[in-house]
TIRO-2110 file (N, C-alpha, C; in Angstrom, 1 decimal):
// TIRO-2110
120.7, 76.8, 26.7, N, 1, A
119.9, 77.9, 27.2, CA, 1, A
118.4, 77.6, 27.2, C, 1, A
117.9, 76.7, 26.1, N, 2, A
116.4, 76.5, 26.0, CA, 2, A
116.1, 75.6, 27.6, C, 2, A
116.9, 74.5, 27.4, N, 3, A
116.9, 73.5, 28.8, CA, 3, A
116.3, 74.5, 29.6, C, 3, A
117.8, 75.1, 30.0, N, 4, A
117.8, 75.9, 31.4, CA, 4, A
117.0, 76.7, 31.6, C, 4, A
116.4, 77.2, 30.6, N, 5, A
115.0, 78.5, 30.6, CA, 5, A
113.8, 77.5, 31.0, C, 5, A
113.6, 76.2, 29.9, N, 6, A
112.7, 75.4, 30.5, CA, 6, A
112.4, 74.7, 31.8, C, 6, A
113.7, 74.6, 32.4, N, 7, A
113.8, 74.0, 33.7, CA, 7, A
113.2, 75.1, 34.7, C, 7, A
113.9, 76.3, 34.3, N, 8, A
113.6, 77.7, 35.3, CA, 8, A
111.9, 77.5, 35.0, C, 8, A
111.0, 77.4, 34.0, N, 9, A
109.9, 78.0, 34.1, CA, 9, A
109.1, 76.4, 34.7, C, 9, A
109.6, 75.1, 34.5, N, 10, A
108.8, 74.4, 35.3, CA, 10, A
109.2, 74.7, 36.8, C, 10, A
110.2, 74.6, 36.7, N, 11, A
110.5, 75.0, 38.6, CA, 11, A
109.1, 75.9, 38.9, C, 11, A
109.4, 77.0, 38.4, N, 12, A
108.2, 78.3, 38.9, CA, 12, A
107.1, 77.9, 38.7, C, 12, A
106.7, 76.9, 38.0, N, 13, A
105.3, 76.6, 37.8, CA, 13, A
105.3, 75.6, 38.9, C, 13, A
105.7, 74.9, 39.6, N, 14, A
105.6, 73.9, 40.6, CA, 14, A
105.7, 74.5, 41.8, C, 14, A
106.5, 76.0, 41.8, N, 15, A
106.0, 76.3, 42.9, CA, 15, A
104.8, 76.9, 43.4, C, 15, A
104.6, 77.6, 42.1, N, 16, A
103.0, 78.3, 42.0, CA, 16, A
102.0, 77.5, 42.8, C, 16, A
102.2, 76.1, 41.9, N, 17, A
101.2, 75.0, 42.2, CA, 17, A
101.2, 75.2, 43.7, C, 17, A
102.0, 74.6, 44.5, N, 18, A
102.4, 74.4, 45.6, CA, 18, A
101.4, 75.7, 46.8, C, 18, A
101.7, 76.4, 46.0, N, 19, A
101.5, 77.8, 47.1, CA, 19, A
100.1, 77.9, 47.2, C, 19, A
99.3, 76.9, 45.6, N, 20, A
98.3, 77.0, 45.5, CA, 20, A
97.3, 76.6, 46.1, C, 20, A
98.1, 75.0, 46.5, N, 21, A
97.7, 74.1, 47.1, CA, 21, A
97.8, 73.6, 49.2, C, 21, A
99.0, 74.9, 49.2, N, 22, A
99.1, 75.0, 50.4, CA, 22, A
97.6, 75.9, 50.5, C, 22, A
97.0, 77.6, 50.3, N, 23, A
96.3, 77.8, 50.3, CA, 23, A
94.9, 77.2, 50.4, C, 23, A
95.0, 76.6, 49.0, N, 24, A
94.0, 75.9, 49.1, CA, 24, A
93.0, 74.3, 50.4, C, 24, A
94.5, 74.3, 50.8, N, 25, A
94.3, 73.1, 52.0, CA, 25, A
94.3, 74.1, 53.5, C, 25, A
94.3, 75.4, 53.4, N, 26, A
93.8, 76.0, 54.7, CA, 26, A
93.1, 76.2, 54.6, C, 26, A
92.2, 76.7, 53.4, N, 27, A
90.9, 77.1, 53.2, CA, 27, A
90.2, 76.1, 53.8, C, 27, A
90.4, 74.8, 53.2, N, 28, A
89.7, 73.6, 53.3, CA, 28, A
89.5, 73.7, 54.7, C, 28, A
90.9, 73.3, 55.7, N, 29, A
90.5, 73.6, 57.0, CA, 29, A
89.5, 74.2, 57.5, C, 29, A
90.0, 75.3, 57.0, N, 30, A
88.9, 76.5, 57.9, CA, 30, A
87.4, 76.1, 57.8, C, 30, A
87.0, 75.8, 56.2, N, 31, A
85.7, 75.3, 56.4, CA, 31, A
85.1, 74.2, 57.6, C, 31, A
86.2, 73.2, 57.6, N, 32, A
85.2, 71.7, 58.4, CA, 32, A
85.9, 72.0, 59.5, C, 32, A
86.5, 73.0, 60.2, N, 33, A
87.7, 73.3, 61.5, CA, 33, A
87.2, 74.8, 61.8, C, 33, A
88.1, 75.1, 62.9, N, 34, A
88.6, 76.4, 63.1, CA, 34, A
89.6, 77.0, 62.0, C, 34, A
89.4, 77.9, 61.7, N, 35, A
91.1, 78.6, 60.9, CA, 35, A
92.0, 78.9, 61.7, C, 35, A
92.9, 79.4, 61.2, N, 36, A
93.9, 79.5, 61.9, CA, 36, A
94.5, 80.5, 62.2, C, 36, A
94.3, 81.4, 63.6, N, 37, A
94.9, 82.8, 64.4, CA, 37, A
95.8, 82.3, 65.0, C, 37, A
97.1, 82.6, 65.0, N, 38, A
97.9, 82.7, 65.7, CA, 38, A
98.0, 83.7, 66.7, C, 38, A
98.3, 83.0, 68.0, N, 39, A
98.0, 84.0, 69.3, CA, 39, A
99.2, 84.7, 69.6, C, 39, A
99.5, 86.0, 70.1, N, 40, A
100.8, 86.7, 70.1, CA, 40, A
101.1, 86.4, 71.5, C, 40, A
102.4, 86.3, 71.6, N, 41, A
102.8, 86.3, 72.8, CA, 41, A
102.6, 86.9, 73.8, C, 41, A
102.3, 88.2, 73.8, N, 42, A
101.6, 89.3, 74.7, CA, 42, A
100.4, 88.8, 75.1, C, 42, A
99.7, 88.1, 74.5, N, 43, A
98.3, 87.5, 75.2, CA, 43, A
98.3, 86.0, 75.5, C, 43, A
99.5, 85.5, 74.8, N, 44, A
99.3, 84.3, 75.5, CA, 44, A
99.9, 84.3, 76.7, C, 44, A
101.2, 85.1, 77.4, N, 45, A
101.5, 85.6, 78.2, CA, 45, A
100.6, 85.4, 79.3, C, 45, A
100.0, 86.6, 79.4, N, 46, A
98.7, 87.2, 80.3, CA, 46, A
98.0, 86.0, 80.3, C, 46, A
97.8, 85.0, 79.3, N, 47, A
96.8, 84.1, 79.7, CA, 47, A
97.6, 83.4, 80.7, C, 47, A
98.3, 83.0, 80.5, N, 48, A
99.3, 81.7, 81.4, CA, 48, A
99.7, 82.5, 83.1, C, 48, A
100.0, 83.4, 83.0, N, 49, A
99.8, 84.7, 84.1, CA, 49, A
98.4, 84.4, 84.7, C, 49, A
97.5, 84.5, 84.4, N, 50, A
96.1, 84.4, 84.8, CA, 50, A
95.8, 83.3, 86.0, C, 50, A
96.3, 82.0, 84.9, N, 51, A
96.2, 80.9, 85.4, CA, 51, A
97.3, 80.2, 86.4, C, 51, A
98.0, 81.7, 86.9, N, 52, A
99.2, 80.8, 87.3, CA, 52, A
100.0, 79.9, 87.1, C, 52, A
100.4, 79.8, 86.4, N, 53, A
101.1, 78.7, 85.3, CA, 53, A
102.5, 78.5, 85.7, C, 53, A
102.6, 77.1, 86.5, N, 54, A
104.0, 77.2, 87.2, CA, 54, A
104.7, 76.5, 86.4, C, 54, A
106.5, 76.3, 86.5, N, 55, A
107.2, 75.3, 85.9, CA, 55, A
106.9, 73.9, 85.8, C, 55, A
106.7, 73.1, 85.7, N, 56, A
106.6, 72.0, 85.0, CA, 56, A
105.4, 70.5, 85.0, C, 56, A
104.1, 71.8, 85.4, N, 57, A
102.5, 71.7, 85.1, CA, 57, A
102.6, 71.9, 83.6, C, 57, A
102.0, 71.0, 83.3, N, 58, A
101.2, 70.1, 81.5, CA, 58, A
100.0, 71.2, 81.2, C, 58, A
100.3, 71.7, 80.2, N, 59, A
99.7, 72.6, 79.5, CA, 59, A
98.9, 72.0, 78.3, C, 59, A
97.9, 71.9, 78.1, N, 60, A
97.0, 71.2, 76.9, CA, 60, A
96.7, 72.4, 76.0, C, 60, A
96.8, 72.5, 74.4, N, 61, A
96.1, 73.8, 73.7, CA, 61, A
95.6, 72.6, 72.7, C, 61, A
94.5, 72.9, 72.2, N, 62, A
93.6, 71.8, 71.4, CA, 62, A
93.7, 72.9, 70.0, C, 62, A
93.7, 72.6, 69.3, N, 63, A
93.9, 73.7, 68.3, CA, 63, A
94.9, 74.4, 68.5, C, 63, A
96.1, 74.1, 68.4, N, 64, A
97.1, 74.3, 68.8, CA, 64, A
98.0, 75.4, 67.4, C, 64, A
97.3, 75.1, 66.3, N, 65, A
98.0, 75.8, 65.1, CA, 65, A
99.4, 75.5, 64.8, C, 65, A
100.2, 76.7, 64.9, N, 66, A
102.0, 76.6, 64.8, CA, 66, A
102.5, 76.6, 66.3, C, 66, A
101.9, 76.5, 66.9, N, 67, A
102.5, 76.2, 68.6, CA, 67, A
103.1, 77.7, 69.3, C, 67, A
102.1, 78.5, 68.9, N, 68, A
102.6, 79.5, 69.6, CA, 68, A
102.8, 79.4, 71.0, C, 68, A
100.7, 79.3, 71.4, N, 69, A
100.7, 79.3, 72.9, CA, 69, A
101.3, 78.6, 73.5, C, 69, A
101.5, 77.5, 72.6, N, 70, A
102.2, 75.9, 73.9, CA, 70, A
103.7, 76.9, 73.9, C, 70, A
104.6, 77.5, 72.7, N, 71, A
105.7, 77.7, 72.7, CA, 71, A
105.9, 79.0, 74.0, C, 71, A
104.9, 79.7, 74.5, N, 72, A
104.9, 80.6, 75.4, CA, 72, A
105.1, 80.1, 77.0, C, 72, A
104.2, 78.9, 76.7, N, 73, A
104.2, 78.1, 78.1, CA, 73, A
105.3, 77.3, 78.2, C, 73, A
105.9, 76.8, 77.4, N, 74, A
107.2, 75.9, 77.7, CA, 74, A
108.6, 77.1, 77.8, C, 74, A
108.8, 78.0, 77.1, N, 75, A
109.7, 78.8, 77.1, CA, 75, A
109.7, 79.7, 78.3, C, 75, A
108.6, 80.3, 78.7, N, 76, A
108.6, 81.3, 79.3, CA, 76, A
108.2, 80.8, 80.7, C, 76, A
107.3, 80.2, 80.7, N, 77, A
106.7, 79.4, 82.1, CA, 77, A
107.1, 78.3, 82.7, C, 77, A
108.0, 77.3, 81.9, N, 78, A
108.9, 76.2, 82.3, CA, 78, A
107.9, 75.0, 82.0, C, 78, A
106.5, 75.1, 81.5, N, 79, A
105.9, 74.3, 81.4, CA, 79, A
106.3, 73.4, 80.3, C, 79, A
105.6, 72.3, 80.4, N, 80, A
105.7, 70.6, 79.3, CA, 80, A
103.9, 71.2, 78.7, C, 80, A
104.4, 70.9, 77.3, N, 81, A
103.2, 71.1, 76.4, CA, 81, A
103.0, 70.1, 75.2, C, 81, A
101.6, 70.2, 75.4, N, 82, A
100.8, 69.1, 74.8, CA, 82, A
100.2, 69.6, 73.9, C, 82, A
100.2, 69.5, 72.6, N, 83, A
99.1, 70.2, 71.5, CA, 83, A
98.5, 69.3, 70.3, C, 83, A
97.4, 69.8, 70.1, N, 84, A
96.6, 68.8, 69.3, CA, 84, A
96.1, 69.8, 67.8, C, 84, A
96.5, 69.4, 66.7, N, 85, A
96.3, 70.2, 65.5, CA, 85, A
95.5, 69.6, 64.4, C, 85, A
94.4, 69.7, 63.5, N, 86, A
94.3, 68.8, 62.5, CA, 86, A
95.1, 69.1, 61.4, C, 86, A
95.7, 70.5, 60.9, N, 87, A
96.6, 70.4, 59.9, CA, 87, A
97.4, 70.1, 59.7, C, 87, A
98.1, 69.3, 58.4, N, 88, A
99.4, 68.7, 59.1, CA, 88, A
100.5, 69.8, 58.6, C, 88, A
100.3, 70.8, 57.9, N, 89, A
101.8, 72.0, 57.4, CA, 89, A
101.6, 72.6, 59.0, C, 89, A
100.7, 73.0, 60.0, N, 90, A
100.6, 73.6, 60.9, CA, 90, A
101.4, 72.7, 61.7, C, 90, A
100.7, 71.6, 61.9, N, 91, A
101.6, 70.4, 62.8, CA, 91, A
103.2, 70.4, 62.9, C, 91, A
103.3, 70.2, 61.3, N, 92, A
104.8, 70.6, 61.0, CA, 92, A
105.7, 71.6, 61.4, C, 92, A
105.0, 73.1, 61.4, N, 93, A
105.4, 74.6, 61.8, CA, 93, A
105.9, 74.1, 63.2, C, 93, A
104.8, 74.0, 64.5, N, 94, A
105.0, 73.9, 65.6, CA, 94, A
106.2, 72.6, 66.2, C, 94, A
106.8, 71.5, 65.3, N, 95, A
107.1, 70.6, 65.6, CA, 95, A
108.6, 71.1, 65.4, C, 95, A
108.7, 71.7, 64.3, N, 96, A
109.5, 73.0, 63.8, CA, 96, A
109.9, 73.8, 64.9, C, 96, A
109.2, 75.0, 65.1, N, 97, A
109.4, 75.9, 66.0, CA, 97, A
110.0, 75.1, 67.3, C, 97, A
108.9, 74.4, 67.7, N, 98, A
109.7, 73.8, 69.4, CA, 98, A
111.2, 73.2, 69.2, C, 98, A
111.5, 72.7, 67.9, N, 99, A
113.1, 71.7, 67.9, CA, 99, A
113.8, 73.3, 67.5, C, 99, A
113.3, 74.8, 67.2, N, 100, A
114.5, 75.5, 66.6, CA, 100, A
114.5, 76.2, 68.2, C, 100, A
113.2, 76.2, 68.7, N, 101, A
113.7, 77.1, 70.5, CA, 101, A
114.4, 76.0, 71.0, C, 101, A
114.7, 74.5, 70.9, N, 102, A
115.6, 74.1, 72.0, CA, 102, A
114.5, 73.4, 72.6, C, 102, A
113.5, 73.2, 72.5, N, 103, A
112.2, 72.9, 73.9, CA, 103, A
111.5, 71.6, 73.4, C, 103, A
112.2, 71.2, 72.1, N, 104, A
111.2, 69.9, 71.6, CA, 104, A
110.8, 68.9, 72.5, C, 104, A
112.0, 68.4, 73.7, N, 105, A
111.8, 67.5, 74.2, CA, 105, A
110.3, 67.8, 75.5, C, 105, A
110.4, 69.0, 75.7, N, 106, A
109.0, 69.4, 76.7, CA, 106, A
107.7, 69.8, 75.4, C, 106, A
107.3, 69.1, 74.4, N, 107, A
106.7, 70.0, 73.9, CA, 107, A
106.2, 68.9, 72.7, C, 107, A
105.0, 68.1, 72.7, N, 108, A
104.8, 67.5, 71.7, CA, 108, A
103.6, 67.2, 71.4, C, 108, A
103.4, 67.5, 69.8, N, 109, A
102.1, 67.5, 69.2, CA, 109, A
101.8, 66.2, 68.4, C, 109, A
100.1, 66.4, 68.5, N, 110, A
99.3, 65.4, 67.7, CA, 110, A
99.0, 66.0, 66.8, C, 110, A
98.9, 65.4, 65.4, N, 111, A
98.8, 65.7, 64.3, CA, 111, A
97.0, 65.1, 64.5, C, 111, A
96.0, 65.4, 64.1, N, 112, A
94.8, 65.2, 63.8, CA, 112, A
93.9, 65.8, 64.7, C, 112, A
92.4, 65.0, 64.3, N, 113, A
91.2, 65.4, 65.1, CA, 113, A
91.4, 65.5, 66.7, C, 113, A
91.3, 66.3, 67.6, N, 114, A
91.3, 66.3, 68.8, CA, 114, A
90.4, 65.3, 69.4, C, 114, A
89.0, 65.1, 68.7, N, 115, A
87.5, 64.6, 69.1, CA, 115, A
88.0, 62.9, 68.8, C, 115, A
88.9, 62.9, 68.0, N, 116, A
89.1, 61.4, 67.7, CA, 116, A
90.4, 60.6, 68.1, C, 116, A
91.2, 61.4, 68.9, N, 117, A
92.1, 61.4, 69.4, CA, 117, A
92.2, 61.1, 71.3, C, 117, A
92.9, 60.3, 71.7, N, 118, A
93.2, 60.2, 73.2, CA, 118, A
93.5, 61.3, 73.4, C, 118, A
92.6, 62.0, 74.5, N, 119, A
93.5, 63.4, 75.3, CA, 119, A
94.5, 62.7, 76.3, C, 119, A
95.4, 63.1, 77.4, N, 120, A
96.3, 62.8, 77.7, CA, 120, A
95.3, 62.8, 79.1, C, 120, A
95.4, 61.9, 80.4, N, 121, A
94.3, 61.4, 81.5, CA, 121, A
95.2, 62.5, 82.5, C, 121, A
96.2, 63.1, 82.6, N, 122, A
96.0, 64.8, 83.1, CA, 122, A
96.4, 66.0, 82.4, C, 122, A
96.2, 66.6, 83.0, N, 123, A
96.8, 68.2, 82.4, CA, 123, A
96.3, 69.4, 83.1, C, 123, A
97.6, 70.4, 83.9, N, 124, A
97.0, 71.1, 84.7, CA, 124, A
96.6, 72.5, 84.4, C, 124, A
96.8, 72.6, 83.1, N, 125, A
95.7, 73.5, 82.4, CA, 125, A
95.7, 73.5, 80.9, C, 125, A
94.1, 73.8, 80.7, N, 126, A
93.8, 73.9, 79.2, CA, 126, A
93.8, 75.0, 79.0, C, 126, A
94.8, 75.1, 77.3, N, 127, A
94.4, 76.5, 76.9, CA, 127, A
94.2, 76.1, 75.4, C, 127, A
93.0, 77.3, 74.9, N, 128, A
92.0, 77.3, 73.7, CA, 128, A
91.3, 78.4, 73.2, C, 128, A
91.8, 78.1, 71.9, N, 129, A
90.9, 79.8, 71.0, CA, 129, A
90.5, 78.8, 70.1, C, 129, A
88.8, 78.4, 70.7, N, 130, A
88.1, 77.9, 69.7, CA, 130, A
86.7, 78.3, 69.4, C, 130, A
86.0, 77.8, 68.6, N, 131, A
84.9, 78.6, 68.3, CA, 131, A
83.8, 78.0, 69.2, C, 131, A
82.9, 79.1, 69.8, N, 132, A
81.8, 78.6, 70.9, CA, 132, A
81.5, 77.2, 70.6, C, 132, A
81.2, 76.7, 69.8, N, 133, A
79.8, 75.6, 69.3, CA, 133, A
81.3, 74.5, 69.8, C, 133, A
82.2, 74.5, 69.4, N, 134, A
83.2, 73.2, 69.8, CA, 134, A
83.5, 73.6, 70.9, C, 134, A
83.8, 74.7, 72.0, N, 135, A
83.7, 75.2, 73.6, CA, 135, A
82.9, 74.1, 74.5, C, 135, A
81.7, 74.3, 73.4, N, 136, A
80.6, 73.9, 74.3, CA, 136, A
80.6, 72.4, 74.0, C, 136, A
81.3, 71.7, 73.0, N, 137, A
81.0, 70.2, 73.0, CA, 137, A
82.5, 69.6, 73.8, C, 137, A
83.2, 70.4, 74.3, N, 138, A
84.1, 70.0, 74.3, CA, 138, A
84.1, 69.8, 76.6, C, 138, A
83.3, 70.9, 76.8, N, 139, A
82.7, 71.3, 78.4, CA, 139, A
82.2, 70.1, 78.8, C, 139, A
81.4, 68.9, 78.6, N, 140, A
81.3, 68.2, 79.3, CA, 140, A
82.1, 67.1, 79.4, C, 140, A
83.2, 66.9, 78.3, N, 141, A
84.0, 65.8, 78.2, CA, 141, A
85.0, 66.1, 79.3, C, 141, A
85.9, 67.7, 79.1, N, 142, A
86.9, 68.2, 80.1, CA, 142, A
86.3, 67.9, 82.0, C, 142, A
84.8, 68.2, 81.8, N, 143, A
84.2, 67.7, 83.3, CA, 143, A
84.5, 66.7, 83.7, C, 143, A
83.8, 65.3, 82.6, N, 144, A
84.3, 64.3, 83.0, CA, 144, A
85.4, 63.5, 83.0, C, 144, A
86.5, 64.6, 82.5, N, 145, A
87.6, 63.5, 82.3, CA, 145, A
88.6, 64.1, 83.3, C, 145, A
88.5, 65.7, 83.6, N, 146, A
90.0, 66.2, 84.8, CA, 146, A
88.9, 66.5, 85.8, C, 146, A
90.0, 66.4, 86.9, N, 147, A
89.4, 66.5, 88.3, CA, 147, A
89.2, 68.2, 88.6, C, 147, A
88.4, 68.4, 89.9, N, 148, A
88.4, 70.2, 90.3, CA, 148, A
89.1, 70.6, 90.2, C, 148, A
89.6, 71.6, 89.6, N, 149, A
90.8, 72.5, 89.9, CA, 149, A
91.3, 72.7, 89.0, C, 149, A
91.0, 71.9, 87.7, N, 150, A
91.9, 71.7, 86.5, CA, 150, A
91.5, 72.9, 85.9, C, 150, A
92.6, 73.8, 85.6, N, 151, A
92.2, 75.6, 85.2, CA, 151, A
92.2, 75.3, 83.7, C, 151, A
91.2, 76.4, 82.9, N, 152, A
90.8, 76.2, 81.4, CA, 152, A
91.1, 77.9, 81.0, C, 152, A
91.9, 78.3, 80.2, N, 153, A
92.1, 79.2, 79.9, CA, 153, A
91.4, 79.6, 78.1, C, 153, A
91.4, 80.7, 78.2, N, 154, A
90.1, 80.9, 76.9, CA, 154, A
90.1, 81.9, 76.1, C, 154, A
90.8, 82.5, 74.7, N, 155, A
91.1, 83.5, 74.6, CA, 155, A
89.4, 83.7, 73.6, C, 155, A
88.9, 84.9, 73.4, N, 156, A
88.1, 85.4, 73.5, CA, 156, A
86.5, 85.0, 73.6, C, 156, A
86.7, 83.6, 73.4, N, 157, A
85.2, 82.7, 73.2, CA, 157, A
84.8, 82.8, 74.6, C, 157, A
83.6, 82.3, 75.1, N, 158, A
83.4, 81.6, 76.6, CA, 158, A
83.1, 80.2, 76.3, C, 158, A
83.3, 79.4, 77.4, N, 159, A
82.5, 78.3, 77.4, CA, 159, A
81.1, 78.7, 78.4, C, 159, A
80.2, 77.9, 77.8, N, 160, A
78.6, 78.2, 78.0, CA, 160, A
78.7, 78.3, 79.7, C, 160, A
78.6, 77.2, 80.5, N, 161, A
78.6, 76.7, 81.5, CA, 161, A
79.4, 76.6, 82.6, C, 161, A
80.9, 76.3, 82.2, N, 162, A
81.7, 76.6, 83.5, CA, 162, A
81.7, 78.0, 84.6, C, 162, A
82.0, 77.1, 85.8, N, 163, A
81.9, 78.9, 86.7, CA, 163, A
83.5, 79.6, 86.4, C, 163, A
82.8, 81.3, 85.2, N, 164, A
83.8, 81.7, 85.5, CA, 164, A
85.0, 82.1, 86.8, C, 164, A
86.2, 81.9, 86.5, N, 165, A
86.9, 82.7, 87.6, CA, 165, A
87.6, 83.9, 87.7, C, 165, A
87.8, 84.5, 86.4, N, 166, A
87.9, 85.8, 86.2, CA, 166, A
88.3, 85.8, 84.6, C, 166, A
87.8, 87.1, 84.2, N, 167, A
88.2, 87.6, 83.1, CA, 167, A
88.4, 89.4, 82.8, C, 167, A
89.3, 89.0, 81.8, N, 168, A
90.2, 90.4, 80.8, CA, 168, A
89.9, 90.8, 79.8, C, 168, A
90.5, 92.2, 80.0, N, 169, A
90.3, 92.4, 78.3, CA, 169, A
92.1, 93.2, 78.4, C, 169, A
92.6, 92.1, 77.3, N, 170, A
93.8, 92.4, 76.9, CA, 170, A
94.1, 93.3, 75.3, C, 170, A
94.4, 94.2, 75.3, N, 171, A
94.4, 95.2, 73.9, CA, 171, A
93.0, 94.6, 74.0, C, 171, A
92.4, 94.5, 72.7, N, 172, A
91.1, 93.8, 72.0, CA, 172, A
90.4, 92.6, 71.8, C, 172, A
91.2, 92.1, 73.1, N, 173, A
90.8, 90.5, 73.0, CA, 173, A
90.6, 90.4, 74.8, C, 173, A
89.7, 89.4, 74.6, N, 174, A
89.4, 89.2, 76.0, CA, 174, A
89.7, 87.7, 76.3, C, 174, A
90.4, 87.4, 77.7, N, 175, A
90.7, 86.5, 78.5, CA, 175, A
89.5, 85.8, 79.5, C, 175, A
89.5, 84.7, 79.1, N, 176, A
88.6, 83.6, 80.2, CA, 176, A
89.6, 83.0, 81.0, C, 176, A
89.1, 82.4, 82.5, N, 177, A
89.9, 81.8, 83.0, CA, 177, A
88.6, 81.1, 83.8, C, 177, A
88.4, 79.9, 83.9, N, 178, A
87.5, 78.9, 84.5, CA, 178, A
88.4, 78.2, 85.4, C, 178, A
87.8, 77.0, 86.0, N, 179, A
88.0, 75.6, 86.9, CA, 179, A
86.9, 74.7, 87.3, C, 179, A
87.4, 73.7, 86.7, N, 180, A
86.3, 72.7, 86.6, CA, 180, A
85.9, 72.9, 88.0, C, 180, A
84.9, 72.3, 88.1, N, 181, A
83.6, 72.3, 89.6, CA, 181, A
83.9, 71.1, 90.1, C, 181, A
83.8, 71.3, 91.2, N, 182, A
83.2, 69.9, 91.9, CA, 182, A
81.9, 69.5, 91.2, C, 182, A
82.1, 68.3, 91.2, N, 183, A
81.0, 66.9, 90.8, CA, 183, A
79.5, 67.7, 91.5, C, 183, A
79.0, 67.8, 91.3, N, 184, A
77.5, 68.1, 91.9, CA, 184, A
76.7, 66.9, 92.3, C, 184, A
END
């Protein structure tokens, strides 16, 4: 009985730990990153709606979290999705979620920095709930690297500079929808 009581209370203490340390490694995130909102399907919806978002156009979400949005655009829209995450329990969730919908093989993530990482040389639309200041460092790379047309979808942030092409307000959150410019 002593064993088994002892066993039971390290178990519990290792999970404690665990739970502690998972916490504590999101925090961390959040500091040197974005944290982590998961976007509800009802708005990532409407975003991909926005952008017209047809069957089997490449969907990019940079901060991708548990894979919601990419999981909206491959499930619901027919699209192939690309997502880029620095956490790796988040990484995990999404890599998770797309193998239990069925959709793994349209649907795959980078584990790390986006900024240090190869983006993929197309994609016909980006979508992103990131914070202004990385919006705005991220606007002249997406210039130079996708051609006109390439639509940028944006849940409540703006980016500084691109010409909007319309925006929403969905419940409490508002929708950007840009396209890169022609070269000037």
């Amino acid at each position: 009985m002593t064993t088994l009581f002892l066993a039971l209370l390290i178990f519990v203490q290792l999970i404690f730990l665990a739970v502690i340390l998972l916490v504590l490694s999101f925090l961390i995130f959040a500091l040197i990153g974005v944290p982590w909102v998961p976007t509800r399907s009802k708005i990532g919806r409407r975003m991909y709606e926005m952008v017209a978002l047809k069957p089997g156009e490449i969907v990019m979400d940079l901060g991708c979290g548990d894979g919601s949005l990419l999981l909206t655009a491959v499930k619901e829209f027919g699209a192939k999705g690309i997502g880029y995450e620095m956490h790796p329990v988040l990484c995990w969730m999404a890599r998770l979620r797309a193998r239990l919908a069925g959709v793994s093989s349209r649907m795959e993530i980078h584990c790390g920095d986006f900024f240090k990482k190869p983006l993929p040389p197309h994609v016909d639309v980006i979508a992103c709930y990131l914070f202004p200041q990385v919006q705005a460092k991220l606007e002249p790379k997406f210039i130079a690297m996708y051609p006109p047309g390439t639509r940028i979808v944006s849940r409540t942030f703006r980016y500084p500079h691109l010409p909007l092409v319309h925006s929403e307000h969905v419940g409490s959150e508002m929708i950007y929808f840009y396209r890169i410019p022609e070269a000037k």
